[in-house]
C-alpha positions in Angstrom: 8.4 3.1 18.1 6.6 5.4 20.2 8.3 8.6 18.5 7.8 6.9 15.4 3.9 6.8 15.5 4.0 10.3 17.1 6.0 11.4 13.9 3.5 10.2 11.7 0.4 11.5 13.7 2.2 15.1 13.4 2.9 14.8 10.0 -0.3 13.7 8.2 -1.5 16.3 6.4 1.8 16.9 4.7 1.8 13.6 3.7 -1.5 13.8 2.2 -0.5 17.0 0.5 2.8 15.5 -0.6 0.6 12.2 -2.3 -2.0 14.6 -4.0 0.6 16.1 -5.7 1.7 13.2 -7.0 -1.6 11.6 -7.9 -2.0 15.0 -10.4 0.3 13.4 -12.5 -0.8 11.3 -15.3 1.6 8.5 -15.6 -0.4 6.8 -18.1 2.4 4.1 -19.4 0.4 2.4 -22.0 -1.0 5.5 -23.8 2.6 7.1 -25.5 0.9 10.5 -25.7 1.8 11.0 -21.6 5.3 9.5 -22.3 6.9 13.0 -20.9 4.6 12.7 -17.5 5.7 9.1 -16.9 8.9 10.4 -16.8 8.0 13.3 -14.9 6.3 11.0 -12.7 10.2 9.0 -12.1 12.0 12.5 -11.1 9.0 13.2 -8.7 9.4 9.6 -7.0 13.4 10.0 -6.8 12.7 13.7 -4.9 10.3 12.3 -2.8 12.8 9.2 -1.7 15.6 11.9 -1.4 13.6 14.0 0.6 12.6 10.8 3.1 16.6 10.4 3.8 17.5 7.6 0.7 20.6 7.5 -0.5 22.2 7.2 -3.8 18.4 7.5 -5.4 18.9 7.1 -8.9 16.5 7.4 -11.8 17.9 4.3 -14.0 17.2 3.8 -17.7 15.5 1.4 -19.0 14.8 0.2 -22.8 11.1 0.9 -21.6 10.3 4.1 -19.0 12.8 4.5 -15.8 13.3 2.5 -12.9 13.9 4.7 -9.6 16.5 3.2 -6.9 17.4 4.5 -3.6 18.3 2.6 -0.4 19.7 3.3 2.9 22.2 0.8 4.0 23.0 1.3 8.1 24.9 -1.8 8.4 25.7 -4.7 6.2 25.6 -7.5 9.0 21.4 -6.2 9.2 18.8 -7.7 7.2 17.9 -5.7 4.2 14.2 -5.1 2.9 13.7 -4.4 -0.9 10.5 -2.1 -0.7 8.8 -2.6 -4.3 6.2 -0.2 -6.0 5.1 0.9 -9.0 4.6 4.8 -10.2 2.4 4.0 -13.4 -0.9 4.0 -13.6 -4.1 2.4 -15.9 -6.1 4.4 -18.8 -8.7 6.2 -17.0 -11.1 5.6 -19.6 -14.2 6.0 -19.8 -14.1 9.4 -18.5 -17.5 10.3 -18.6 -18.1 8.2 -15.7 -15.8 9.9 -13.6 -16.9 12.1 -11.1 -14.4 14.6 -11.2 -11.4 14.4 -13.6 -9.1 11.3 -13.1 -5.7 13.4 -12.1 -7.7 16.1 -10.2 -7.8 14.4 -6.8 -10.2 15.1 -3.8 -11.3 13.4 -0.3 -15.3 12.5 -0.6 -16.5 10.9 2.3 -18.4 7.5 1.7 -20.1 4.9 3.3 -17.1 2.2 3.3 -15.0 5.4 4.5 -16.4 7.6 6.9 -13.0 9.5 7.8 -12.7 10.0 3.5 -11.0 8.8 0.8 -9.1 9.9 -2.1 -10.5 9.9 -5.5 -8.0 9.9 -8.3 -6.1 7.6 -10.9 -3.5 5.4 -8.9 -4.3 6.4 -5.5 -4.7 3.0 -4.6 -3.1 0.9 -7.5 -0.2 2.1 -6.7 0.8 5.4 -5.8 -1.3 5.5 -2.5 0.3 2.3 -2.0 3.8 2.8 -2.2 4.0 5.8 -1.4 2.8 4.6 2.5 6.7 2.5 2.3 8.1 6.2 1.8 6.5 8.2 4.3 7.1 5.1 7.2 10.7 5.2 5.6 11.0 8.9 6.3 9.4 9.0 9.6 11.9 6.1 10.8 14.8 8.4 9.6 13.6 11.4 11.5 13.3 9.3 14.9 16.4 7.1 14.3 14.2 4.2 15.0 14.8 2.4 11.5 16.4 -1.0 12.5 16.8 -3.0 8.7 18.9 -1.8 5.7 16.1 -0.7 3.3 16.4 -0.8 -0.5 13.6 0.6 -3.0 12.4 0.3 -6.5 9.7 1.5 -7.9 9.3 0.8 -11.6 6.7 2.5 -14.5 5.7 -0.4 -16.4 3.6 -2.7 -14.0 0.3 -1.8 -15.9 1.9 -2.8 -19.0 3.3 -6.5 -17.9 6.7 -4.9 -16.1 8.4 -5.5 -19.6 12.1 -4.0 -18.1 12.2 -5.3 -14.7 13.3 -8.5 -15.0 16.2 -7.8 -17.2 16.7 -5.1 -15.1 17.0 -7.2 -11.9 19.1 -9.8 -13.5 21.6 -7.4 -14.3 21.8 -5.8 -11.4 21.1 -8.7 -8.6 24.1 -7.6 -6.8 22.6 -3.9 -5.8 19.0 -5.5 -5.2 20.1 -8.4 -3.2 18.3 -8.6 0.0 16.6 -10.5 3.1 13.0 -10.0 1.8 10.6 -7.9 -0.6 8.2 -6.1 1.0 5.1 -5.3 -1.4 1.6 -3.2 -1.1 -0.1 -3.4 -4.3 -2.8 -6.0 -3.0 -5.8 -5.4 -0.3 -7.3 -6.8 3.3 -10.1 -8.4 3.1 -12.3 -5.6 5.0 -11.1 -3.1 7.8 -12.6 -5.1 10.5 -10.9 -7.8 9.0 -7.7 -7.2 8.2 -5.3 -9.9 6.3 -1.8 -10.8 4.7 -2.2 -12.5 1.5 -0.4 -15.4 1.3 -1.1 -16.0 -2.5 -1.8 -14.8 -5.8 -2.7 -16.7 -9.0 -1.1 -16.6 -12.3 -1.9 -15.0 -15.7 -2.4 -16.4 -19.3 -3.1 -13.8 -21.6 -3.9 -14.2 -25.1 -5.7 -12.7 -27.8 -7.4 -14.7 -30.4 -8.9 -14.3 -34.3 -10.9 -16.0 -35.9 -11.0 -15.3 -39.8 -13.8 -16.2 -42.5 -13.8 -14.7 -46.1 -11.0 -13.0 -47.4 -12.9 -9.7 -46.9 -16.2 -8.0 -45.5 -18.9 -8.9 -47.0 -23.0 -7.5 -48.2 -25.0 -9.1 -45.4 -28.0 -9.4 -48.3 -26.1 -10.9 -50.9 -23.9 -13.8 -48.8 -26.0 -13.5 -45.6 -27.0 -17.6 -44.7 -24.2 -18.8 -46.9 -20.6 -18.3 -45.2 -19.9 -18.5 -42.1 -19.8 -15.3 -39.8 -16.5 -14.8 -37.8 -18.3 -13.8 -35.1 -20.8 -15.9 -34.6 -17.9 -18.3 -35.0 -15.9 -16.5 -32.1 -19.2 -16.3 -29.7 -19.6 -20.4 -30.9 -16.2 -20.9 -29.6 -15.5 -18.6 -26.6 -19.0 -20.0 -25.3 -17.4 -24.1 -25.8 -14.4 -23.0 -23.1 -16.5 -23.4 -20.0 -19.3 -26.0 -19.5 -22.5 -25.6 -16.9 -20.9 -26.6 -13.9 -18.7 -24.1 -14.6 -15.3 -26.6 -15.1 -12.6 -24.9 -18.1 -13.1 -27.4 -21.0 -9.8 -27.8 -22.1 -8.0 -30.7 -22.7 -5.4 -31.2 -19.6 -6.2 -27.8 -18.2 -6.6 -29.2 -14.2 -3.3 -31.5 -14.5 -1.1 -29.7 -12.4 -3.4 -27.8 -10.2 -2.7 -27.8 -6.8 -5.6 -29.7 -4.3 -6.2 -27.6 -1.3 -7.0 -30.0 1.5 -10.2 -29.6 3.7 -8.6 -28.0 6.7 -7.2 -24.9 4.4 -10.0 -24.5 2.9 -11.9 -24.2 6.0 -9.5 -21.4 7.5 -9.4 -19.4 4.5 -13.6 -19.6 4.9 -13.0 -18.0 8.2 -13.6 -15.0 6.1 -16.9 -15.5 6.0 -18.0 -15.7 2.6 -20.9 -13.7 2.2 -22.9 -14.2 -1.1 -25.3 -11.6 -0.6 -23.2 -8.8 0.3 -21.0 -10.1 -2.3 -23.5 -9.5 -5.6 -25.0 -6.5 -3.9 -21.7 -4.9 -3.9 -21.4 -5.3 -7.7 -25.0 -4.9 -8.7 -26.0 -8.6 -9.1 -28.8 -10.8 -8.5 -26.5 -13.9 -8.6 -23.1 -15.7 -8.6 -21.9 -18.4 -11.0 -18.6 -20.7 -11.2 -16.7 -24.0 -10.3 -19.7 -26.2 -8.9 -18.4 -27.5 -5.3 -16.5 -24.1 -4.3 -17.3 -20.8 -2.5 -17.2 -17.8 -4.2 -14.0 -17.0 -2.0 -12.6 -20.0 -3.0 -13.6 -19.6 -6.9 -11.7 -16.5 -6.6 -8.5 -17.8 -5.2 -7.3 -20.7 -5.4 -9.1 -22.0 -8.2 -7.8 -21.4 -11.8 -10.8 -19.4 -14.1 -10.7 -18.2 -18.0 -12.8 -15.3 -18.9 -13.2 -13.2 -21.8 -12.2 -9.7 -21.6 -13.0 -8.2 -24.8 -14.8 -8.9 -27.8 -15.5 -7.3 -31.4 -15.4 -7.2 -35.1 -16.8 -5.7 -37.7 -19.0 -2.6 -37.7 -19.3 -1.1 -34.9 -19.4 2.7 -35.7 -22.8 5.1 -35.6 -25.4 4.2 -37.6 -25.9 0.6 -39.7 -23.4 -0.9 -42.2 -24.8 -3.9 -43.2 -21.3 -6.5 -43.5 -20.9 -9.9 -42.8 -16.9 -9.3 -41.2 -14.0 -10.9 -42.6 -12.6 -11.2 -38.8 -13.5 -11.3 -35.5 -11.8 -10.9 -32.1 -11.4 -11.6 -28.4 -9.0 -11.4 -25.8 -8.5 -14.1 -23.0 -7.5 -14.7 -19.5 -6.7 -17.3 -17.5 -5.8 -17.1 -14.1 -3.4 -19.9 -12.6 -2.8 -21.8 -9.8 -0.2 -23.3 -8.5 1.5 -25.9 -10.2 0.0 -24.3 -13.2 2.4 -22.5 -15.4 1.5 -19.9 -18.0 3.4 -21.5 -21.1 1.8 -24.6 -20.2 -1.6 -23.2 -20.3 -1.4 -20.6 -23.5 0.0 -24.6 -25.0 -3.0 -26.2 -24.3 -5.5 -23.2 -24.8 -3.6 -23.0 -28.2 -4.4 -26.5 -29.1 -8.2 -26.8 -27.5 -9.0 -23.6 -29.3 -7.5 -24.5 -32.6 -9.6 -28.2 -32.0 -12.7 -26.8 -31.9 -12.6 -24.2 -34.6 -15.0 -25.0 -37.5 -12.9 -26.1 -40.6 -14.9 -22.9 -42.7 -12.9 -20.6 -41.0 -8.9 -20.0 -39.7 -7.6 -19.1 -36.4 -4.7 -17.5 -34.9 -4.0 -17.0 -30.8 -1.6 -14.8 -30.0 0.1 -14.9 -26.3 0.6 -11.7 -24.8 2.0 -11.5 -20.9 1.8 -13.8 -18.5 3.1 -14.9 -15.2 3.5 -17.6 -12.7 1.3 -17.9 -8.9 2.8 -17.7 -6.1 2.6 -18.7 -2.7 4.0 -17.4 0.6 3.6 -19.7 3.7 1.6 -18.8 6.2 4.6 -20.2 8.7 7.6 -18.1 7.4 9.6 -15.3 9.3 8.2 -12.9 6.7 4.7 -13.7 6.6 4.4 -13.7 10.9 6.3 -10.2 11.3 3.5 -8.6 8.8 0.7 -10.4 10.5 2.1 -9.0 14.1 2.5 -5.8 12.5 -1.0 -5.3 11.6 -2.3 -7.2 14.4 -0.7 -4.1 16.4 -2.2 -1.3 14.3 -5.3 -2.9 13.5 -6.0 -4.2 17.3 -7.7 -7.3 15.8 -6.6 -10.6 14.6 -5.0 -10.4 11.3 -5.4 -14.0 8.9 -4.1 -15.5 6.0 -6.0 -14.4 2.4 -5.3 -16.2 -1.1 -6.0 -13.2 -3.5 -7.1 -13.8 -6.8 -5.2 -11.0 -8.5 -1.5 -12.0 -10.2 1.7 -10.2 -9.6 4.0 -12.2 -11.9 7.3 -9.9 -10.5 6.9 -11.9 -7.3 8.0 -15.2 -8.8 10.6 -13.2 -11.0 11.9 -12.2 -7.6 11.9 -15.0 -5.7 13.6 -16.7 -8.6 16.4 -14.0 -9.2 17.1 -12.5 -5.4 16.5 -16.0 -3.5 13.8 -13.9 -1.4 10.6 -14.1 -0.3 7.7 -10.9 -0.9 5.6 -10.4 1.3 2.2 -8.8 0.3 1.1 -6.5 3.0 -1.6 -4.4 1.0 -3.9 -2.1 2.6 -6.1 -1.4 0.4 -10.0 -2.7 -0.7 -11.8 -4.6 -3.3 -14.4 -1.8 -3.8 -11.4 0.6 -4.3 -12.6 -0.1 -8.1 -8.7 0.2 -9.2 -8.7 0.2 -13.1 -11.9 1.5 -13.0 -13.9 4.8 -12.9 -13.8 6.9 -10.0 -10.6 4.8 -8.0 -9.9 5.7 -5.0 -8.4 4.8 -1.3 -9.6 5.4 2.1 -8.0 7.9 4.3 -7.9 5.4 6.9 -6.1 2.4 5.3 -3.7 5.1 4.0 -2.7 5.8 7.7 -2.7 2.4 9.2 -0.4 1.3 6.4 2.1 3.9 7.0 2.0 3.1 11.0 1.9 -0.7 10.4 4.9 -0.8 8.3 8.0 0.4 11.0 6.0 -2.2 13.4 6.7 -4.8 10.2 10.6 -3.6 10.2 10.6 -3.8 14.0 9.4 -7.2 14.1 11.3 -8.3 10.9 14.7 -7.4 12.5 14.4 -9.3 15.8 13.5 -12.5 13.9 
């Protein structure tokens, strides 16, 4: 392990160097105008894997963009570790609020990271992420140290609901099949105090439309007469949640799983800080589900918030319409036992129940995805928290995040195997937002935590 570390300590700059390069490209994979550099993007990850000593890397087809395979099998009677990433990236929009352009990156120094961090589209969600799993891959190879058969793939379609993966998987269970999944597309809870997450919610996503006349209308002439869509809308998406902050809809807490006292008072060893909390978003105060902490609203509690909202005119200048139609988008995030067709079910229904019967309305599900859980008792979970533990020098604990992952229930379901989220990055790394970005030291410690994971993994 020694020569290992010393690899990587001799090494870093390249593999700064080698991530910049990658960050330049704009793997945009829900905008088809940077359809060429998502695939660009795919040949650059396969060279890079090549390069780190993976064999048979292959750039596979998909009926979406490319999946890219490459593993290293040392022996079949060794536990295998299926390393999972993703190579696409968010929208960078709004660019005016971008420092410097999105796909230029650059190291700015900053209060949360004194040693720098790296400012660029996907340098922490995911490329900065995944791209730790290759350079600790690579550095194993060079000092014969790696002790696990290692698998990868590293798809180009998380950002858009990882539409070819799970077919993908399914056919081809046989070449993925493995011990474990090893994933970094989450975060620790600070540097000073580092955690594993053992959970992430679910996802119901749905778009709604609520429709009044059978076209826009002259706000003077039927103004106070028919009803405005989106008042309507506003009516409605305001009659989901009630002041105590509790979801309003019929049979929405059925299945949701009770955490008992004692787990909720280790995952407050966290130390929920309310202050520091709204200051670091620019608020004067916190709202939710009356009765929990703002770390446990976030977590293990199921939520629905709007995400988008419009209709009608919206354009420079005043056109004076009542709209024929008005929208919003929706999401809920899940816990467990919650499940996402049984929510979008029961949204459906609330939301048709309370529409006014002046109007019509539609809700449309778009992606979704199931929570998951990984015990804070498994083989998996206690070789990442002795890993970090080691690099870190400080006690590493359990964290529910409140983020969803649906591929990690797809996984367990398909390979029989349990992922383990060992993300390094922060919630201030403002992924899908302007400005993204990922500290030069979390970068580092993932790459040197990650052989001490295999190490630890292999002896059991």
């Amino acid at each position: 392990m020694e020569q290992t570390l010393n690899y990587i300590e001799q090494n870093k700059a390249r593999f700064l160097d080698e991530l910049l390069e990658l960050l330049k490209i704009a793997s945009i994979s829900a905008d088809p105008a940077y359809n060429q550099d998502v695939l660009d993007c795919a040949d650059k990850v396969a060279q890079y894997l090549t390069d780190a000593g993976a064999d048979k890397v292959e750039v596979c087809d998909t009926e979406g963009y490319p999946i890219v395979y490459g593993e290293k099998i040392l022996d079949p009677s060794l536990p295998t570790v299926l390393v999972y990433g993703h190579y696409d990236v968010q929208p960078p929009d709004p660019l005016d609020l971008w420092k410097k352009p999105p796909f230029e990156p650059y190291i700015e120094k900053t209060e949360l990271h004194p040693e720098g961090a790296i400012f660029a589209r996907g340098s922490a969600d995911d490329k900065g992420q995944f791209f730790m799993h290759v350079k600790a891959f690579e550095a194993m190879i060079k000092t014969e140290s790696l002790p696990c058969n290692v698998k990868f793939i590293i798809e180009g379609e998380e950002e858009v609901g990882s539409k070819s993966l799970e077919g993908f998987v399914k056919q081809h269970t046989e070449k993925l099949s493995c011990d474990c999944i090893l994933i970094s597309d989450t975060h620790i809870y600070s540097r000073e105090q580092p955690t594993v997450t053992t959970g992430l919610r679910g996802l119901s996503y749905v778009e709604v439309e609520v429709q009044g006349p059978n076209r826009d209308l002259h706000s003077g002439l039927y103004g106070g007469a028919v009803p405005n869509p989106i008042h309507v809308l506003s009516r409605m998406v305001a009659d989901l949640i009630d002041e105590d902050g509790k979801i309003k809809i019929d049979g929405f807490y059925d299945n949701v799983l009770e955490i008992s006292s004692e787990d909720r008072l280790e995952m407050n060893r966290l130390k929920d800080n309310p202050e520091e909390f709204m200051q670091s978003i620019g608020l004067s105060g916190v709202e939710g589900e009356k009765g929990y902490t703002t770390l446990e609203r976030t977590s293990i509690r199921p939520t629905l918030d709007c995400n988008g909202i419009w209709g009608g005119y919206i354009g420079e200048g005043a056109k004076t319409v009542i709209p024929s139609k008005a929208f919003a988008k929706i999401s809920m995030r899940l816990v467990p036992y919650q499940t996402p067709e049984e929510i979008t079910e029961k949204f459906t229904a609330y939301f048709e129940k309370i529409a006014p019967s002046n109007v019509k309305v539609k809700v449309t599900p778009h992606h979704g995805g199931m929570p998951y859980v990984l015990p804070s008792d498994t083989k998996e979970y206690l070789a990442a928290k002795k890993a970090m533990e080691t690099a870190f020098g400080k006690e590493v604990l359990p964290y529910r995040s409140g983020g969803s992952i649906p591929i990690t229930a797809m996984f367990e379901q398909v390979l029989k195997a349990k992922s383990v989220l060992m993300g390094f990055g922060l919630d201030s790394d403002a992924i899908h937002s302007p400005n993204e970005h990922y500290g030069l030291f979390n970068f580092y410690k993932g790459i040197e935590s990650i052989p001490l994971f295999f190490a630890n993994y292999a002896k059991g």
